[in-house]
C-alpha positions as a Markdown table, in Angstrom:
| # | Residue | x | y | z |
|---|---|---|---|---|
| 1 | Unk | 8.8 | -6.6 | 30.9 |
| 2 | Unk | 7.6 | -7.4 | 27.6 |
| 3 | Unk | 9.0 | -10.3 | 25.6 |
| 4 | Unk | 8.2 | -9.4 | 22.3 |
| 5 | Unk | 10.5 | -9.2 | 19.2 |
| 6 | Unk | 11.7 | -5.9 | 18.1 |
| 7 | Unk | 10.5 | -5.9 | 14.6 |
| 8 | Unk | 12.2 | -2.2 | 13.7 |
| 9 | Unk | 15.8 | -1.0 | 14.1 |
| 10 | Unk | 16.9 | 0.7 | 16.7 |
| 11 | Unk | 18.8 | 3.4 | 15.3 |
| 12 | Unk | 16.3 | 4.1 | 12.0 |
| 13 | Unk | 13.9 | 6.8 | 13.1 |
| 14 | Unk | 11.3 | 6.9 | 10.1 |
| 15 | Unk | 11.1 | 10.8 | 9.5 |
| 16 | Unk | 12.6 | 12.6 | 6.4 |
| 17 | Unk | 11.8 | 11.3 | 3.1 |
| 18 | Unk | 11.9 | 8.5 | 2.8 |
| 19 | Unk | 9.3 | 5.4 | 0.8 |
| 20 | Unk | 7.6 | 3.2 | 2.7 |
| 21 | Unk | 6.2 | -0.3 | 2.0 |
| 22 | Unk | 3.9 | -1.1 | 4.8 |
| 23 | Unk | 1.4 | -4.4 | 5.2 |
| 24 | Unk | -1.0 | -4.3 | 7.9 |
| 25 | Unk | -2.9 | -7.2 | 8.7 |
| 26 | Unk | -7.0 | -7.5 | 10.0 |
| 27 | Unk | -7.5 | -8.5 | 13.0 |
| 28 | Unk | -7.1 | -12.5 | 13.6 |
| 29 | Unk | -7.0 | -12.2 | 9.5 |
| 30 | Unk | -10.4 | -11.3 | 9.3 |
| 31 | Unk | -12.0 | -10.8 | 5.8 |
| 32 | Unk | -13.2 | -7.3 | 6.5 |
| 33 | Unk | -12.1 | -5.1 | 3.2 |
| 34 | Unk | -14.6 | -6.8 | 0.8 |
| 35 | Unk | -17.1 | -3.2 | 0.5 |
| 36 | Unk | -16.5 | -0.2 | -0.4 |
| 37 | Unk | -18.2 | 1.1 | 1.9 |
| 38 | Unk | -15.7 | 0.0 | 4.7 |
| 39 | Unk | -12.5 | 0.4 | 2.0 |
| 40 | Unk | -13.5 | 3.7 | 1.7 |
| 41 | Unk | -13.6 | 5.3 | 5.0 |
| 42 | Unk | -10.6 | 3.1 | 6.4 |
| 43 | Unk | -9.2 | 4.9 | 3.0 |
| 44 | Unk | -10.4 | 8.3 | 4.5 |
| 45 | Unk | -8.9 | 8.2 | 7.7 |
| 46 | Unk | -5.4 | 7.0 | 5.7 |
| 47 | Unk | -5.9 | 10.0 | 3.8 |
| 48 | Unk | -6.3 | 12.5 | 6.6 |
| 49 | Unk | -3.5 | 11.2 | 8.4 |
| 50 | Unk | -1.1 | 11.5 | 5.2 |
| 51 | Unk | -1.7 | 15.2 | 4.4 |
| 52 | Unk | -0.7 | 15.8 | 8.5 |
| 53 | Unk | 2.2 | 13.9 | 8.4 |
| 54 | Unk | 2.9 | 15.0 | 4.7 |
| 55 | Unk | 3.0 | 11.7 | 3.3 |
| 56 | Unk | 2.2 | 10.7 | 0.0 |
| 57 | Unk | 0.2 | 7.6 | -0.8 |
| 58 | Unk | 1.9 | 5.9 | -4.2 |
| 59 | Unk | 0.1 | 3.1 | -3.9 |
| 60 | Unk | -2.5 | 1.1 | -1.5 |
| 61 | Unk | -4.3 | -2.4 | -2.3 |
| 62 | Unk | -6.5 | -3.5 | 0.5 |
| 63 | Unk | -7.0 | -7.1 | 0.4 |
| 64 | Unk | -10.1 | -8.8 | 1.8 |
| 65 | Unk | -7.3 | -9.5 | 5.3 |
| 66 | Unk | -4.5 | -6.8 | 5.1 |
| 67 | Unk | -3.7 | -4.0 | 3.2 |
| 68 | Unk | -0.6 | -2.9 | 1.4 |
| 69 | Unk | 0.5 | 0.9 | 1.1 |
| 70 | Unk | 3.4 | 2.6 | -0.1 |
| 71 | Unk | 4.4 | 6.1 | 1.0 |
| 72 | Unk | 6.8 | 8.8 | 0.5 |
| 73 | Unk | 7.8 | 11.4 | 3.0 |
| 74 | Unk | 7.3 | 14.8 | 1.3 |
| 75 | Unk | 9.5 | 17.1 | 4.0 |
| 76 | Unk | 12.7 | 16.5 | 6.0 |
| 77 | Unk | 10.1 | 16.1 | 9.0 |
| 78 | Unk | 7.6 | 13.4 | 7.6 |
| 79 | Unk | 7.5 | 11.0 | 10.2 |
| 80 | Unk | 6.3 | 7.9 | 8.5 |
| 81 | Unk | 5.6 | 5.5 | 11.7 |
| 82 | Unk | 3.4 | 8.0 | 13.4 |
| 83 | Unk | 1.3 | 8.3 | 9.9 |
| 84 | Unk | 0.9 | 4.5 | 10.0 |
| 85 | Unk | 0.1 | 4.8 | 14.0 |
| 86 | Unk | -2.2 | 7.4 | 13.9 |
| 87 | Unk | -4.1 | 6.1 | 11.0 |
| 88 | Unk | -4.4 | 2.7 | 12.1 |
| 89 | Unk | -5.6 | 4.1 | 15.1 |
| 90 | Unk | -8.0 | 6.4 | 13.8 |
| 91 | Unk | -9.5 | 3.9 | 11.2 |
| 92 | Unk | -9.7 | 1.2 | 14.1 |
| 93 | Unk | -12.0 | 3.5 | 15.9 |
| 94 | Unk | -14.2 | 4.2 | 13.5 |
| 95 | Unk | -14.3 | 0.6 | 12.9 |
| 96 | Unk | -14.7 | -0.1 | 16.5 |
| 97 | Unk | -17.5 | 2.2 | 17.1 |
| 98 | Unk | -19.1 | 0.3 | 14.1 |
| 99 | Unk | -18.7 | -3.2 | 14.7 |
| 100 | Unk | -17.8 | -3.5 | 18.4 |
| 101 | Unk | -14.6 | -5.3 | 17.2 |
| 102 | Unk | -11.2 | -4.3 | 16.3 |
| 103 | Unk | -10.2 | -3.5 | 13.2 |
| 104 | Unk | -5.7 | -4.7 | 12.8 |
| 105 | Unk | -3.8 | -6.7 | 13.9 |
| 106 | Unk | -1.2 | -5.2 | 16.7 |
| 107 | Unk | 2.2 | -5.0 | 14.2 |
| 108 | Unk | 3.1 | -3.4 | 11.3 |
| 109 | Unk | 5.3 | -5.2 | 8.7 |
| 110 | Unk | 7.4 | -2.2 | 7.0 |
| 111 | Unk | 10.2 | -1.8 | 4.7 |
| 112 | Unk | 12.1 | 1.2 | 3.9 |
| 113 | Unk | 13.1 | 1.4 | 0.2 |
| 114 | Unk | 17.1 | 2.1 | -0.3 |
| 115 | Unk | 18.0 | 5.2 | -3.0 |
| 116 | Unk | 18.6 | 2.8 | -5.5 |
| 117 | Unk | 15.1 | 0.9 | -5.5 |
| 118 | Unk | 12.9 | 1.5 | -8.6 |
| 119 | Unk | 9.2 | 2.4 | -6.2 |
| 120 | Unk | 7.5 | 1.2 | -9.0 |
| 121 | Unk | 8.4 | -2.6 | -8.4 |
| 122 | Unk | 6.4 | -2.4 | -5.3 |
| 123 | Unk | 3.3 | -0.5 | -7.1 |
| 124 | Unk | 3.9 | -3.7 | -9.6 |
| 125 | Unk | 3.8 | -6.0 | -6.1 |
| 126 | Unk | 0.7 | -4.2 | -4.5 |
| 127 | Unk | -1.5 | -3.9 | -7.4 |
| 128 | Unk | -0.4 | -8.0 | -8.5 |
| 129 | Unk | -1.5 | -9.0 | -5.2 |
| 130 | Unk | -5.0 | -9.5 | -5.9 |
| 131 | Unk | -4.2 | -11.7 | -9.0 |
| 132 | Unk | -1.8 | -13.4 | -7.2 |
| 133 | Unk | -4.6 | -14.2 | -4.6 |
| 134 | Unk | -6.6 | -15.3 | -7.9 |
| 135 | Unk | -9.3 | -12.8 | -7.0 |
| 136 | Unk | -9.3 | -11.2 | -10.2 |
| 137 | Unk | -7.1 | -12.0 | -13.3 |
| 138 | Unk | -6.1 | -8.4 | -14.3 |
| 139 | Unk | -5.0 | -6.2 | -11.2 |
| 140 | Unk | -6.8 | -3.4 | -12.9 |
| 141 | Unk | -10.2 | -5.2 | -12.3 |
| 142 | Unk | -9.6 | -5.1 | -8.6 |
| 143 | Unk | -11.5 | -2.0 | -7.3 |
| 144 | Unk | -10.1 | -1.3 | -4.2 |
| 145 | Unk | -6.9 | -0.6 | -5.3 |
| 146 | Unk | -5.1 | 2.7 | -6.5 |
| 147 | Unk | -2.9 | 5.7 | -5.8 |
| 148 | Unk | -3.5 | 8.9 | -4.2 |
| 149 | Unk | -0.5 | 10.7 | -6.4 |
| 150 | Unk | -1.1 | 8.5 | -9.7 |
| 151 | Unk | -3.8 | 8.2 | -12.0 |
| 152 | Unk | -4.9 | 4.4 | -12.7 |
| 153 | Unk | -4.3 | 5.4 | -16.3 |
| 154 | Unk | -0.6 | 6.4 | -15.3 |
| 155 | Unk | 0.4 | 3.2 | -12.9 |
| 156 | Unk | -1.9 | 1.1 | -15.5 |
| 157 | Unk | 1.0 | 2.7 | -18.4 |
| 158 | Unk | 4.1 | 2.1 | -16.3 |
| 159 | Unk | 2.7 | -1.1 | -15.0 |
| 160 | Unk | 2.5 | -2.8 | -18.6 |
| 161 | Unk | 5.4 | -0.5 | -20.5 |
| 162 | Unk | 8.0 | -2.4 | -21.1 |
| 163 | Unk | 6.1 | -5.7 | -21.4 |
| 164 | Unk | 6.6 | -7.5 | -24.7 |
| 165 | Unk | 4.3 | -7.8 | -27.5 |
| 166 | Unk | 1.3 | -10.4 | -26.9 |
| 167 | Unk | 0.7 | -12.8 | -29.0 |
| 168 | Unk | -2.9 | -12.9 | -30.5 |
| 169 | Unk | -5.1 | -14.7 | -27.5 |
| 170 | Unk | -2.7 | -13.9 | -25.6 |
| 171 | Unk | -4.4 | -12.9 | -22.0 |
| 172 | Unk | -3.6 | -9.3 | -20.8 |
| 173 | Unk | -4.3 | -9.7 | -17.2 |
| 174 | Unk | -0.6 | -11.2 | -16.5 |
| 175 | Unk | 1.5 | -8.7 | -14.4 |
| 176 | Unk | 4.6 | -10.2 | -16.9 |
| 177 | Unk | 8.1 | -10.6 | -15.4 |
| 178 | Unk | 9.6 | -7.3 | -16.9 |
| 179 | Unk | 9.4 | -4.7 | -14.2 |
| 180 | Unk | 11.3 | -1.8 | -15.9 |
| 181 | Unk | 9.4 | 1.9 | -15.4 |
| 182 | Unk | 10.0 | 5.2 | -16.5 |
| 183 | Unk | 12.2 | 6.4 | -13.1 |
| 184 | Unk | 10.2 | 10.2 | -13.6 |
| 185 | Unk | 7.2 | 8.5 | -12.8 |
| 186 | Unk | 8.1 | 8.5 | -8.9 |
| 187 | Unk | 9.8 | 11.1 | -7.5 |
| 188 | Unk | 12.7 | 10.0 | -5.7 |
């Protein structure tokens, strides 16, 4: 019998359509997401795993130790926990096979947006991250960040919409504190 702390409820299933905010962590924290190379078929398998399940990637960051990824169920039967499953599990093979070590951490952390949640203050979150980390000063910089349903050009325009004027010298690469976004920019 395991002692372990149910992290999920109990009577939440995760299928239909619901959005997603999911942080998985590297294994003992790990700085492994630092090349492309490795971002980019970790990426792969993510995406392979999303058009079986039907779920749409708004928005991923992966930081050097974790990654960041919100989702959308497209269809009543999108099953967003065995998306996250499988692709962890596929992506922490291929690592495996590579490296001879694994690739996450056992748990997921997830949270499941309510109806009246604006999805684009978590793109705002995920894409902030790395400047927040002090990586890079504007979240744009950071390459290994994006959106398999947005453009950059469109999260980059919703990102820094309602955002006041700057001042001359002013530096662009704050995320601001105004979040507001045009709600038809994610479906709900």
């Amino acid at each position: 019998m395991s002692n372990r702390k149910r992290i999920r409820l109990r009577t939440f299933d995760y299928v239909g359509e619901y959005r997603c905010f999911f942080t998985v962590c590297t294994d003992h924290r790990r700085r492994i997401f630092t090349s492309s190379d490795v971002v980019d078929r970790v990426l792969l398998q993510f995406q392979r795993c999303a058009a079986r399940e039907d779920i749409a990637i708004l928005a991923y960051c992966f930081m050097p130790d974790h990654l960041h990824l919100l989702t959308r169920g497209l269809m009543p039967a999108s099953d967003s926990l065995r998306f996250i499953r499988v692709a962890k599990q596929n992506a922490g093979f291929w690592y495996s096979r590579r490296t001879g070590r694994p690739l996450w951490k056992r748990d997921v952390w997830d949270r499941v947006l309510r109806a009246n949640e604006d999805a684009m203050d978590v793109v705002r979150y995920i894409f902030a991250n790395p400047v927040q980390a002090k990586i890079v000063t504007d979240p744009f910089d950071y390459p290994f960040s994006g959106s398999k349903v947005y453009s950059r050009e469109q999260i980059e325009a919703a990102f820094r919409k309602n955002q006041p004027d700057r001042a001359e010298g002013e530096s662009s690469g704050s995320c601001g504190n105004d979040l507001g976004a045009p709600a038809s920019l994610i479906p709900e």
